[in-house]
C-alpha positions in Angstrom: 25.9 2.7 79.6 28.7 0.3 78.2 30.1 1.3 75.4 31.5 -1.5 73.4 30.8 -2.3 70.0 28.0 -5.3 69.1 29.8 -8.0 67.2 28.4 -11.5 66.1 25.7 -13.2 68.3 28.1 -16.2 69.4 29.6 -13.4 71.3 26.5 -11.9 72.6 25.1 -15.5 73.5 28.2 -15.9 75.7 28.2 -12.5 77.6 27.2 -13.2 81.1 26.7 -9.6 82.3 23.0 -8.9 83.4 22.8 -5.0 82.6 19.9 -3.7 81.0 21.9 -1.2 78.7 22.0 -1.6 75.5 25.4 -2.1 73.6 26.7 0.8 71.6 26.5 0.0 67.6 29.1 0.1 65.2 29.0 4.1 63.4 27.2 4.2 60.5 29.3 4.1 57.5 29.9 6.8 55.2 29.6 4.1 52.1 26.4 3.7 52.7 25.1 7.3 51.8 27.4 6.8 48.9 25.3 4.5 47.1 23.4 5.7 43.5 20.3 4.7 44.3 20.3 5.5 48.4 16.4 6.3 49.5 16.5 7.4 53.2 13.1 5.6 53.7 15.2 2.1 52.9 18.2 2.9 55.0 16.2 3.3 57.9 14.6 0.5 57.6 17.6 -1.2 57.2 18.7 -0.3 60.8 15.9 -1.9 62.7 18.6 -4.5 63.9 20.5 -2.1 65.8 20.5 -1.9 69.1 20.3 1.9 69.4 17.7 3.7 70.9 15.7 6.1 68.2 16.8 9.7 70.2 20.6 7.9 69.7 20.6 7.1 66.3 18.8 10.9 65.7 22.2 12.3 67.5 24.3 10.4 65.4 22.3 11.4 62.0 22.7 14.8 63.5 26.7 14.8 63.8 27.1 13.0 60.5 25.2 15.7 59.2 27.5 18.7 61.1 30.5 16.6 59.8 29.4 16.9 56.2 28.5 20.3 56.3 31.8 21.2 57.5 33.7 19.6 55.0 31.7 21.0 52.6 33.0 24.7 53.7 36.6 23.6 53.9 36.2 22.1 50.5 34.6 25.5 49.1 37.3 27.7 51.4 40.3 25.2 49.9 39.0 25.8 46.5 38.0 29.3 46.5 40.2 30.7 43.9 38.6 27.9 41.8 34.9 29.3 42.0 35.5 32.7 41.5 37.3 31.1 38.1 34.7 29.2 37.4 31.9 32.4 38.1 33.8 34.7 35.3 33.8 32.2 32.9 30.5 31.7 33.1 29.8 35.2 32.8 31.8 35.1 29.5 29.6 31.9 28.3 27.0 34.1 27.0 28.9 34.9 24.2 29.9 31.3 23.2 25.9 30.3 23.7 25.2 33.3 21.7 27.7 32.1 18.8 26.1 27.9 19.0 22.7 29.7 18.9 23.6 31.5 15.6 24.8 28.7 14.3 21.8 26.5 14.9 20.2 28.7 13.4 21.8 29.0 10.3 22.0 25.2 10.0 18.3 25.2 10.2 17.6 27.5 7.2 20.1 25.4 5.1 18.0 22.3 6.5 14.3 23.8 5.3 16.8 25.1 1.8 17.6 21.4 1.1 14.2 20.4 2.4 12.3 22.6 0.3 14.3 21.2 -3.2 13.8 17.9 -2.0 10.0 18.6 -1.6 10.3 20.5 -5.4 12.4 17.6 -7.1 9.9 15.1 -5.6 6.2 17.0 -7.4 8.6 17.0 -10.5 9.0 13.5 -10.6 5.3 13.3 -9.4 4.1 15.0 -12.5 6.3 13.4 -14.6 5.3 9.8 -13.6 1.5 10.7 -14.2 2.8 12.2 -17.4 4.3 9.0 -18.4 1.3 6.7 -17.2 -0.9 9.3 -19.4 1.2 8.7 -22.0 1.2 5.1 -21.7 -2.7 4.9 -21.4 -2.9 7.0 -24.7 -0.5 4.4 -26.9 -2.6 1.5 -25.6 -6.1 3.0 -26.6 -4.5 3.8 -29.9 -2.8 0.3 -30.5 -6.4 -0.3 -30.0 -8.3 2.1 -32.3 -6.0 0.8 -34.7 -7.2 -3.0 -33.9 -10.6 -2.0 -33.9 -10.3 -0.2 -37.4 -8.4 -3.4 -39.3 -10.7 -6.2 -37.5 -14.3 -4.2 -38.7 -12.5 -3.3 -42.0 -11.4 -7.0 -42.5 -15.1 -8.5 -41.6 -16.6 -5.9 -44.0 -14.2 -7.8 -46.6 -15.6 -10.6 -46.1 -19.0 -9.7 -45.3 -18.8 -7.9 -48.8 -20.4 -5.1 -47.2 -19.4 -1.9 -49.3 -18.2 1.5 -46.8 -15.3 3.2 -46.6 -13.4 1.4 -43.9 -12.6 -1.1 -46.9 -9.0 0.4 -47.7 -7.5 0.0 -44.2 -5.0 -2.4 -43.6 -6.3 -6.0 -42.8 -3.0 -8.1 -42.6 -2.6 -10.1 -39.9 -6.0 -9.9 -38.2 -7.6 -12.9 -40.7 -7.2 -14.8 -37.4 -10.2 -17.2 -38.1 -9.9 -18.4 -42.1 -12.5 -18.8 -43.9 -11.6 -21.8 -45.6 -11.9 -23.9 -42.9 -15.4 -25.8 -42.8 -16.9 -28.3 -40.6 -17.3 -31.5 -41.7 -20.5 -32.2 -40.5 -22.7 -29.2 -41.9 -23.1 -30.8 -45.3 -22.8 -27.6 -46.5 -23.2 -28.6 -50.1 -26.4 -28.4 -50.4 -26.8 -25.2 -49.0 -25.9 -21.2 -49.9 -24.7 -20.1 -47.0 -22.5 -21.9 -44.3 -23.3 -22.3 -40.9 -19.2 -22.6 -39.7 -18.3 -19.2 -41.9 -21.5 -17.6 -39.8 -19.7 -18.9 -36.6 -17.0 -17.4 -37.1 -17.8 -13.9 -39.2 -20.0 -13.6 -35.4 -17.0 -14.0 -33.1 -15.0 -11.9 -35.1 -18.6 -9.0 -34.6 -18.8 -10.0 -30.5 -14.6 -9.4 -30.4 -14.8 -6.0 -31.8 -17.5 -5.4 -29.7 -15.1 -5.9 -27.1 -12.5 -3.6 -28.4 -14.7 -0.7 -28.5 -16.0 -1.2 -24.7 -12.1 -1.7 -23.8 -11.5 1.7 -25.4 -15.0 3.5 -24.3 -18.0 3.3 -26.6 -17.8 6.9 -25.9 -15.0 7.5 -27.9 -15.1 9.5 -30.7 -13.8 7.4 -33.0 -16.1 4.7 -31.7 -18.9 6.8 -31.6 -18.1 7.6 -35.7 -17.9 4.0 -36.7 -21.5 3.0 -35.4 -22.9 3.4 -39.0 -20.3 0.7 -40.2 -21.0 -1.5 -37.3 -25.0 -1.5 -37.9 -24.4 -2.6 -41.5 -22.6 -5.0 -40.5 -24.7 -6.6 -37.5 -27.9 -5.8 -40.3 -25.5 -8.3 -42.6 -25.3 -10.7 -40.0 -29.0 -10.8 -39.6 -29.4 -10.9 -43.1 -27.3 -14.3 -43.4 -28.7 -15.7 -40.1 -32.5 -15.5 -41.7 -31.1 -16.9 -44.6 -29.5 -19.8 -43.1 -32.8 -20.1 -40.9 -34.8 -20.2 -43.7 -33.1 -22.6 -45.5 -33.0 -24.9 -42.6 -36.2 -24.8 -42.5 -37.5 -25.4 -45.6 -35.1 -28.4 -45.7 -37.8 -30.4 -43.0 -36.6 -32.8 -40.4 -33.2 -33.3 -42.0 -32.2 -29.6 -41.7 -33.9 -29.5 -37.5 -29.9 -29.9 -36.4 -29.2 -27.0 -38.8 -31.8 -25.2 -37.4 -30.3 -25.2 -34.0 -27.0 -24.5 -35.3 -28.3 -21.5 -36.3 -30.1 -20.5 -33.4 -27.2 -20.8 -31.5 -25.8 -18.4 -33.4 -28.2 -16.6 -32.8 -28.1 -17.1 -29.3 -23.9 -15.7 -29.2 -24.7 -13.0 -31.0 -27.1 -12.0 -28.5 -29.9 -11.5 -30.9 -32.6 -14.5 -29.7 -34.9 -11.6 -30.4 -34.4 -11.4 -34.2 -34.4 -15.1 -34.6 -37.8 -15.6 -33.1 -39.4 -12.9 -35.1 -37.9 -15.0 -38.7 -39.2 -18.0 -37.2 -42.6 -16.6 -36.6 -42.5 -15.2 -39.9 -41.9 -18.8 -41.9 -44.2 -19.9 -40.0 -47.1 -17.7 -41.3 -46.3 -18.3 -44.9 
């Protein structure tokens, strides 16, 4: 076999010599098993250009592989002092694992220390925030009882309705004056005024309100149900009276008459003001 290496294909092309052997390749460089990410299955696929017969490049793999081994024992004989060196100390390591290990360790239980205040000082603040919204919810339903109490005591006033919610403090809550009339009622001619009815029945269907804001459950709210009946029984009272007098008053009093049941109709009781009707009708 010739035993030259295989260089460019010009120079292959040109050679005239009609032996069937095979040219010997170039060695296989060391660089190449030097490589991070070398995969044996790749390299030898890489080589499929080689003019080299299998059982060759298996001999050569072979004596690369003798080669390393054998620096690999004159590096380990060179540097045998080294290893032993190396061996005691890492007999001695056990200590110095031993030590970071007890360490760790105490780090963690300082860790879970902190963690646990943390965990404390955070229910603390917990409780105290529902504390505070407690709090908070407790001033607004008594801003609220206190509402309640002036606006019923105020309409008694002025309902003339005699209890003892009369004394309480009314100033401030006259938010709908009585002296204000509508122009068109022609209220001259008649006792009581449809406008001042209007208005003493908001002032009924906002306290109404007030106690279903706070819970009509309420103690307080349960205790004032007396006061309010006699004061929805006044309302009535008035109503029927206005009706009646609407009535009585023939066609020119009909767009009283609805005035009135419209009234009627906001305060929810369309029930009562049927039954007056029915009544004036049978005397």
């Amino acid at each position: 076999m010739s035993r030259f290496y295989f260089g460019d294909s010009n120079s292959s092309a040109g050679s005239d010599d009609d032996d069937d052997t095979l040219p010997f390749p170039a060695p296989l460089q060391r660089s190449d098993f030097l490589t991070p990410d070398f995969s044996p299955s790749n390299y030898l696929s890489s080589l499929r250009n080689r003019h080299q017969t299998l059982e060759d490049l298996r001999s050569e793999l072979r004596s690369r592989s003798q080669l390393l081994s054998k620096e690999l024992l004159d590096l380990v004989n060179s540097n045998y002092q080294d290893f032993l060196g190396l061996g005691r100390s890492l007999r001695s390591g056990d200590e110095r694992v031993e030590e970071v290990r007890v360490g760790l360790l105490a780090f963690r239980k300082e860790v879970e220390s902190v963690r646990a205040k943390v965990v404390e000082r955070e229910e603390c603040m917990k409780k105290l925030v529902d504390e505070r919204v407690a709090i908070r919810k407790q001033i607004a339903v008594g801003r609220a009882l206190v509402d309640y109490e002036a606006r019923l005591a105020l309409l008694e006033g002025q309902l003339m309705v005699e209890t003892a919610g009369n004394s309480a403090m009314t100033n401030g809550y006259d938010d709908f004056s009585d002296s204000d009339e509508d122009s068109d009622d022609e209220e001259g001619s008649y006792l009581v005024s449809v406008s001042k009815l209007r208005r003493h029945v908001q002032k009924y269907l906002l306290i109404q309100e007030i106690s279903k804001g706070i819970g009509e459950d309420h103690p307080f709210i349960t205790s004032q149900a007396p006061r309010m009946t006699k004061v929805r029984n006044t309302l009535l009272l008035d109503l029927s009276t206005a009706l009646q007098q609407a009535k009585s008053a023939g066609v020119s009093g009909a767009a009283r008459v609805m005035k009135v049941m419209k009234v009627y109709a906001d305060m929810d009781e369309a029930a009562e003001a049927v039954k007056v009707l029915k009544s004036l009708k049978s005397t």
